[in-house]
C-alpha positions in Angstrom: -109.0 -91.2 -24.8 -107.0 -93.4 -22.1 -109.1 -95.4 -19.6 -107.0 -93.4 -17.0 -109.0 -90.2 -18.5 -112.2 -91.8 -18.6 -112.2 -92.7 -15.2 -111.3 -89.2 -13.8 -114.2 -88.1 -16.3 -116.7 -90.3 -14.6 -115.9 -89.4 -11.6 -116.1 -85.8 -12.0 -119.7 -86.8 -13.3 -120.9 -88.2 -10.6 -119.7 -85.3 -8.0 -122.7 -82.4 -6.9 -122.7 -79.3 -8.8 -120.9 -77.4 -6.1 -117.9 -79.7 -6.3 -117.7 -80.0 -9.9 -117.0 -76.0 -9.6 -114.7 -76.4 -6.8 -113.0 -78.8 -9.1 -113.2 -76.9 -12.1 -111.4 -74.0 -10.8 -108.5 -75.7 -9.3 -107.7 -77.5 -12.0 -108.2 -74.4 -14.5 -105.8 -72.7 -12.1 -103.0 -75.4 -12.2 -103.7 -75.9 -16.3 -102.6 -72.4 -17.3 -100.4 -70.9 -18.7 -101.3 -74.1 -21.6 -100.5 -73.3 -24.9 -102.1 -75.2 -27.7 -99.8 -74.1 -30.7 -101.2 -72.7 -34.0 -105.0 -73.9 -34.8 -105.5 -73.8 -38.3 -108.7 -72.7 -40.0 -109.8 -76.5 -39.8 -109.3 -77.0 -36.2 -111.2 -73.6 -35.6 -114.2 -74.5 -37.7 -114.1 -77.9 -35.6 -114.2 -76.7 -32.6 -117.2 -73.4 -33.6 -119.6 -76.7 -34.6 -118.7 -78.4 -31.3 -119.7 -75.5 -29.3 -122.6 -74.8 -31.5 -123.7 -77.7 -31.1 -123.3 -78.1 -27.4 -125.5 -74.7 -26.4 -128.0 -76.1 -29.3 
């Protein structure tokens, strides 16, 4: 990760909960249409354990 992307990460961070939605959503909006290419199985099983792990 660039220290450009950690920066805008720690600053969303630090904003209230409101704002991080506000934020959220306007920069969902401007990210799509994103395509990502093929995921193989790997990739997929990856990211199941991230989530997994995250709501654990």
């Amino acid at each position: 990760m660039s220290s450009q992307t950690a920066q805008l990460l720690d600053a969303f961070e630090a904003l209230p909960e409101d704002e991080k939605r506000v934020f959220t959503v306007e920069f969902l909006r401007r990210a799509v249409p994103f395509d990502s290419g093929p995921l193989d199985d790997a990739e997929t099983a990856d990211a199941a354990d991230q989530l997994l792990a995250s709501l654990e």
